[in-house]
C-alpha positions as CSV (number, residue, x, y, z in Angstrom):
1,X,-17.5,-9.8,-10.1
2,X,-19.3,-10.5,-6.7
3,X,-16.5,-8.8,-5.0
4,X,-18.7,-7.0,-1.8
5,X,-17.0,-3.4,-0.6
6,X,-18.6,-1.2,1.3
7,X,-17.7,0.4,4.3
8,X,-19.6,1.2,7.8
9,X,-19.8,4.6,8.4
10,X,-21.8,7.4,10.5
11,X,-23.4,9.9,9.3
12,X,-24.7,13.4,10.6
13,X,-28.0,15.2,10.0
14,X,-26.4,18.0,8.8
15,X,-28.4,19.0,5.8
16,X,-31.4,17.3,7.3
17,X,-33.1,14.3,7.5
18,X,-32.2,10.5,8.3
19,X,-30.0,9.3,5.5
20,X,-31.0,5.2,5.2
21,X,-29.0,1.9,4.1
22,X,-28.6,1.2,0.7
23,X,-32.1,0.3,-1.2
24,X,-32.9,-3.0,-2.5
25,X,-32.1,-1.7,-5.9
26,X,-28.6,0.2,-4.4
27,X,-27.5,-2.9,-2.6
28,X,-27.8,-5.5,-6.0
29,X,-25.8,-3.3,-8.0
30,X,-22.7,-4.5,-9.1
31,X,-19.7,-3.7,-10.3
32,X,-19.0,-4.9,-13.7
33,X,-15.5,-6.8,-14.5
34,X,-12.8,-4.5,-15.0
35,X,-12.1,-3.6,-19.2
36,X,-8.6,-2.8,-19.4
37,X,-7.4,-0.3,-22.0
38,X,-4.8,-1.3,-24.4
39,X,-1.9,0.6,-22.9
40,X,-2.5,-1.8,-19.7
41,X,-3.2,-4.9,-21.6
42,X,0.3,-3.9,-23.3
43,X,2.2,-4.1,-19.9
44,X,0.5,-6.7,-18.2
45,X,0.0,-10.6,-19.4
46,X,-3.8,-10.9,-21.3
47,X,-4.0,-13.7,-19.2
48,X,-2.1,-14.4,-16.2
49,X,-3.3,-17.8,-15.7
50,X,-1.9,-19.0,-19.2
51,X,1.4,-17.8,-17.7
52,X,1.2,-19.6,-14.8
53,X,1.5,-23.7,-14.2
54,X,0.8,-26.3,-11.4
55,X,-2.5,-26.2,-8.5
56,X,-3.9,-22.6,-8.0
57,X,-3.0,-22.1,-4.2
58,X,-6.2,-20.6,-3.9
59,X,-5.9,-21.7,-0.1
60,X,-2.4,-20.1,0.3
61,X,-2.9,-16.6,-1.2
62,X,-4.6,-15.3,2.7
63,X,-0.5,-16.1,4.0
64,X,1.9,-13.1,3.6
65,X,3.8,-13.6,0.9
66,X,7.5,-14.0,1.1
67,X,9.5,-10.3,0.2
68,X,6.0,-8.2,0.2
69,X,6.6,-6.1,2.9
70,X,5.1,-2.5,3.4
71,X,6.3,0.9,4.0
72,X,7.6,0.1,7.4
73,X,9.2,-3.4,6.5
74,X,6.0,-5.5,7.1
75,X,3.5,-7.4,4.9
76,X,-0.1,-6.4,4.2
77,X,-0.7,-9.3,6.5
78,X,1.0,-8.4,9.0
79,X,0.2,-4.5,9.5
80,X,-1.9,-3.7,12.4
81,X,-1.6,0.2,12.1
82,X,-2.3,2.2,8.9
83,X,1.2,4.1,8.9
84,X,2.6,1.0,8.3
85,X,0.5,0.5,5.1
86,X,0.2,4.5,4.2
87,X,1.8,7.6,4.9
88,X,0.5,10.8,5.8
89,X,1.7,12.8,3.8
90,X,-0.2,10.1,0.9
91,X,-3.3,10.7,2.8
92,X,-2.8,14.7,3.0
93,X,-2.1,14.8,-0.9
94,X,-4.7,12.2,-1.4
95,X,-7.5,14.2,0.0
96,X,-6.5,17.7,-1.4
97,X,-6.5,16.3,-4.8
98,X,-10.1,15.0,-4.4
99,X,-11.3,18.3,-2.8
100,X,-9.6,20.2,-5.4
101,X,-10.9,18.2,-8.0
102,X,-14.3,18.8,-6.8
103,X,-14.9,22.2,-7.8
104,X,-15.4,21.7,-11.6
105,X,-18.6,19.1,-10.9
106,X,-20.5,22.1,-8.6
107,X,-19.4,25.0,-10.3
108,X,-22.6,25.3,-12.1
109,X,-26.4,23.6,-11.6
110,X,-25.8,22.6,-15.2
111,X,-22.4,20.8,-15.0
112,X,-24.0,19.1,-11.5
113,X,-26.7,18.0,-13.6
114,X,-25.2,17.0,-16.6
115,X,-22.6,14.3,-14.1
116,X,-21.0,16.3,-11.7
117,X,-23.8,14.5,-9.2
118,X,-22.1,11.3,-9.7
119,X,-18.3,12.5,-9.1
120,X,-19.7,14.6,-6.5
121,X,-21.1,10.9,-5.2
122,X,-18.2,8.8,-6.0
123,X,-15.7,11.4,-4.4
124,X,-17.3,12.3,-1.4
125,X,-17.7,8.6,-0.5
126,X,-14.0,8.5,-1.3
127,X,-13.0,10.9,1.0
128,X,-15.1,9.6,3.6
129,X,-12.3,6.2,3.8
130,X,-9.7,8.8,3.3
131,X,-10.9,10.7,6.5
132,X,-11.9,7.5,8.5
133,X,-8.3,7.0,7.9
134,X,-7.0,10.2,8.9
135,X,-9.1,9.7,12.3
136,X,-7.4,6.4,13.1
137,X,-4.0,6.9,12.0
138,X,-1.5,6.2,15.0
139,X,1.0,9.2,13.4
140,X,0.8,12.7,13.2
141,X,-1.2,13.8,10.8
142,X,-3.8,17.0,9.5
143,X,-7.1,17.0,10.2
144,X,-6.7,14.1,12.8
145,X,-9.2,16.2,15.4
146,X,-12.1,17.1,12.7
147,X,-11.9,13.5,10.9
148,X,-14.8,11.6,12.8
149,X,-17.1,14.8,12.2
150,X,-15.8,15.2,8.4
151,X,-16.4,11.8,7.6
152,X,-19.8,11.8,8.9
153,X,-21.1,15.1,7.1
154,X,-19.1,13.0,3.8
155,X,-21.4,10.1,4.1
156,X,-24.5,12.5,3.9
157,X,-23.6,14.5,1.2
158,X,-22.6,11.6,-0.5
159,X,-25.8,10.1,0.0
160,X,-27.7,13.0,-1.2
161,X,-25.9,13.1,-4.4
162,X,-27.3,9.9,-5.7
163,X,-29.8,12.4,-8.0
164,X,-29.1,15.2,-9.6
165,X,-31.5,17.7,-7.9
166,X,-31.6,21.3,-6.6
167,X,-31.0,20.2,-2.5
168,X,-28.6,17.8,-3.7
169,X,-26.5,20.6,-5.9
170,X,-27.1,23.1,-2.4
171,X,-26.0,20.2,-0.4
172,X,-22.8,19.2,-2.5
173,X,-21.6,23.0,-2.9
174,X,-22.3,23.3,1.1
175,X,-20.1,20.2,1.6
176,X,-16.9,21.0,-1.0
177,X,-16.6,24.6,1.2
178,X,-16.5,22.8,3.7
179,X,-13.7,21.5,2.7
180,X,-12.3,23.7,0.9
181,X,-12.0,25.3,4.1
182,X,-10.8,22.9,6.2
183,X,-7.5,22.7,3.7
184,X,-6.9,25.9,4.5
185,X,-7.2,25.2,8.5
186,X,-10.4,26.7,9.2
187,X,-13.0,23.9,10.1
188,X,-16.5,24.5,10.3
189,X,-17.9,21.2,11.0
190,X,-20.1,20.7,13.8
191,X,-21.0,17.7,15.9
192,X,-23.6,15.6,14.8
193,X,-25.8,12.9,15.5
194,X,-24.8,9.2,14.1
195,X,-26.6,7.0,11.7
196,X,-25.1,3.8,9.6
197,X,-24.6,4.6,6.3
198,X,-22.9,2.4,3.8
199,X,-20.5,2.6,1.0
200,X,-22.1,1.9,-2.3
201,X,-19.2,-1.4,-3.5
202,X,-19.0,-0.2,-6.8
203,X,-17.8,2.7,-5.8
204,X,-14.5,1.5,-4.1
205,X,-14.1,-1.1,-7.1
206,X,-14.4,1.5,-9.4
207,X,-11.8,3.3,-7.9
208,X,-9.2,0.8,-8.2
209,X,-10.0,-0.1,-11.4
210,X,-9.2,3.6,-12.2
211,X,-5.5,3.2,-10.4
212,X,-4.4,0.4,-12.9
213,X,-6.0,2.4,-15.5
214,X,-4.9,5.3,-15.3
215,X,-1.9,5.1,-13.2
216,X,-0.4,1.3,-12.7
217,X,-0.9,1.2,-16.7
218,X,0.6,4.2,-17.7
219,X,3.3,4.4,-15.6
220,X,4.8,1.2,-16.4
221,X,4.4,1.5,-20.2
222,X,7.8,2.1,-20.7
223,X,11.4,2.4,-18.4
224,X,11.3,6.1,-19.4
225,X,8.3,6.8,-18.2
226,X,8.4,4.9,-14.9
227,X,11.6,6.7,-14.1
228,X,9.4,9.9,-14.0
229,X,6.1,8.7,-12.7
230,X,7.5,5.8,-10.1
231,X,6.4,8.7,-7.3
232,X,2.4,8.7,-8.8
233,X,2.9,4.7,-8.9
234,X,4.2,5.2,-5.2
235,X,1.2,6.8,-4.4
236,X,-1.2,4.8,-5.8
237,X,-0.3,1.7,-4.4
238,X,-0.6,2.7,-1.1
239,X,-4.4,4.0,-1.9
240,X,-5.0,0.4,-2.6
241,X,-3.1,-1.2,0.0
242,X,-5.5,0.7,2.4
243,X,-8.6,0.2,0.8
244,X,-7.6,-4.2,0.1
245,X,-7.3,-3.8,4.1
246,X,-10.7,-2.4,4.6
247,X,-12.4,-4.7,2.4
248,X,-12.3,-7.2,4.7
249,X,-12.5,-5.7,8.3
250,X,-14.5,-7.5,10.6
251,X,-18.2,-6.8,10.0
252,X,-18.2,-6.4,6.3
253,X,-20.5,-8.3,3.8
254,X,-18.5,-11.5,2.9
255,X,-15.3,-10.8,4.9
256,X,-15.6,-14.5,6.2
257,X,-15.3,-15.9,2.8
258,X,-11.9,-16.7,2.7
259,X,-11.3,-17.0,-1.2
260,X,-12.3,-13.6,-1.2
261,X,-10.5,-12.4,1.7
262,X,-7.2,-14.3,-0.1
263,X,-7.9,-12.6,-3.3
264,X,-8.0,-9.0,-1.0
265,X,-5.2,-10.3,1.1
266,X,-3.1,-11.0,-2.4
267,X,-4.1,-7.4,-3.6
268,X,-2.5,-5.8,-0.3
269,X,0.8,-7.8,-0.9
270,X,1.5,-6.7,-4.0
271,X,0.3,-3.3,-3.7
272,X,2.6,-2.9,-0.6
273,X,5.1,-4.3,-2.7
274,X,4.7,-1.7,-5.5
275,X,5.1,1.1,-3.1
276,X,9.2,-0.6,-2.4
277,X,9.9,-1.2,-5.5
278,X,8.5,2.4,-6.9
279,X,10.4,4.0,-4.5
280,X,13.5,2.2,-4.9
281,X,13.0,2.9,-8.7
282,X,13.0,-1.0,-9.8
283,X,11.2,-0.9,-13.1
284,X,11.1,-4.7,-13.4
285,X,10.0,-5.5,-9.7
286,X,7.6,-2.9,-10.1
287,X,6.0,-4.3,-13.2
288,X,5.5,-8.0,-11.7
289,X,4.4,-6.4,-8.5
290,X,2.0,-4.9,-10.5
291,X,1.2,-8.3,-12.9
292,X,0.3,-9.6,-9.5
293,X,-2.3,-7.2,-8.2
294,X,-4.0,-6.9,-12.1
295,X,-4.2,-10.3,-11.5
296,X,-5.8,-11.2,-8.0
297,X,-8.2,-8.1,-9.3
298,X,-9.1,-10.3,-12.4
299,X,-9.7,-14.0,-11.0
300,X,-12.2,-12.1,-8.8
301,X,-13.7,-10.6,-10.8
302,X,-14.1,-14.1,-12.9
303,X,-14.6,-16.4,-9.7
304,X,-17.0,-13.7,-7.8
305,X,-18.9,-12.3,-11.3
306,X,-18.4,-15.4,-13.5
């Protein structure tokens, strides 16, 4: 898949230095179709498109879709605030998980070494949308005053933690007490200086690959099972509803193709219509909502990656 994610950010010189772009070698990296597990090829159609007849409306998919409608009652489309796409109290779970999840990866130099670089990278990135979030979200919400400073210091570290090394383990334990104390209402972060840093685009498509495998899949495997994970599913949707809406933001690489903004656009709709029909506990709504996103996912990957 060609799919292009990444997301402008600023970044501090808090560990020191001037963090650059992405390198040649960074930016041509790509994210490689998605390989759905068993479980999730049980619940979803192998293919969609066999399943589907007449014209691909390739052309229509960018116009909301007629019933998808967000937490707040609107489509994807039609959102022009995040708390009409997310809820805080998503976001606030959202980012304690992550943090907390972080302290395995840097509890030795070994461990760092051995992967916990790479988390450390793919997380921090992570939280650094979650916290761009936080800092433009038109509700009440933690951490609202600290996010632009957070997010900054996120997009360092993150950068730093492309190699395992000694400055980059320093550097990565130095960032997750940060946070670590921030969730317990003590910030620490300081003011810093700004530099353009980008979101590696294999790293936000990794991550929703990992929501239909390890949460959309599982959680729809069976009635039973929905019925006591629809709150996970819940969740996760609105995860991807946020990051289908940043994808293509103004600025972005290839937010003017419109195939692929309809393919993003399609992945919004449906995820926004996951988080209804999870909520309301409609196991069979929930399961084509969810056909639908695995499947905008797919025919990018094939249209964008070939």
């Amino acid at each position: 898949m060609r799919c292009p994610v990444f997301i402008v950010l600023t970044v501090p010189l808090l560990f020191g230095g001037v963090v650059h772009a992405e390198s040649k070698e960074a930016a041509g990296r790509r994210a490689k179709p998605p390989q759905w597990s068993q479980e999730v090829r049980d619940v979803f159609f192998e293919d969609a498109r066999k399943e589907l007849v007449g014209t691909r409306p390739v052309a229509e998919l960018a116009k909301p879709l007629g019933g998808m409608t967000g937490i707040n009652g609107k489509s994807q489309n039609e959102a022009s605030s995040w708390s009409e796409l997310i809820q805080a109290e998503t976001l606030q779970t959202e980012i304690k998980r992550v943090v907390n999840g972080l302290a395995g990866a840097i509890s030795s130099s070994g461990k760092f070494q051995g992967g916990g670089y790479e988390q450390c990278r793919h997380d921090f990135s992570l939280l650094a949308v979650w916290f761009r979030v936080v800092g433009e979200f038109d509700e009440q919400v933690r951490w609202k005053k600290e996010a632009g400073d957070v997010r900054q210091h996120l997009g360092q570290a993150a950068a730093l933690c492309e190699k395992a090394s000694e400055p980059s383990y320093s550097a990565a334990k130095q960032m997750h007490g940060l946070l670590t104390e921030l969730l317990r209402g003590q910030s620490a972060f300081e003011d810093s200086t700004q530099e353009k840093w980008q979101v590696d685009r294999s790293l936000l498509m990794l991550r929703m690959e990992q929501s239909v495998e390890e949460i959309l899949g599982p959680s729809l495997s069976s009635k039973k099972i929905f019925r006591r994970r629809n709150s996970d599913l819940a969740h996760e949707a609105q995860l991807l509803a946020v990051l289908a809406k940043v994808i293509i933001e103004e600025g972005y690489e290839s937010a003017d193709d419109e195939e692929f903004s309809a393919y993003a656009r399609q992945l919004g709709e449906a995820s926004t219509t996951l988080v209804r029909e999870a909520e309301e506990k409609n196991y069979e709504a929930a399961r084509s909502a969810a056909g639908r996103l695995t499947q905008s996912c797919s025919a990018c990957h094939e249209d964008f990656r070939g």
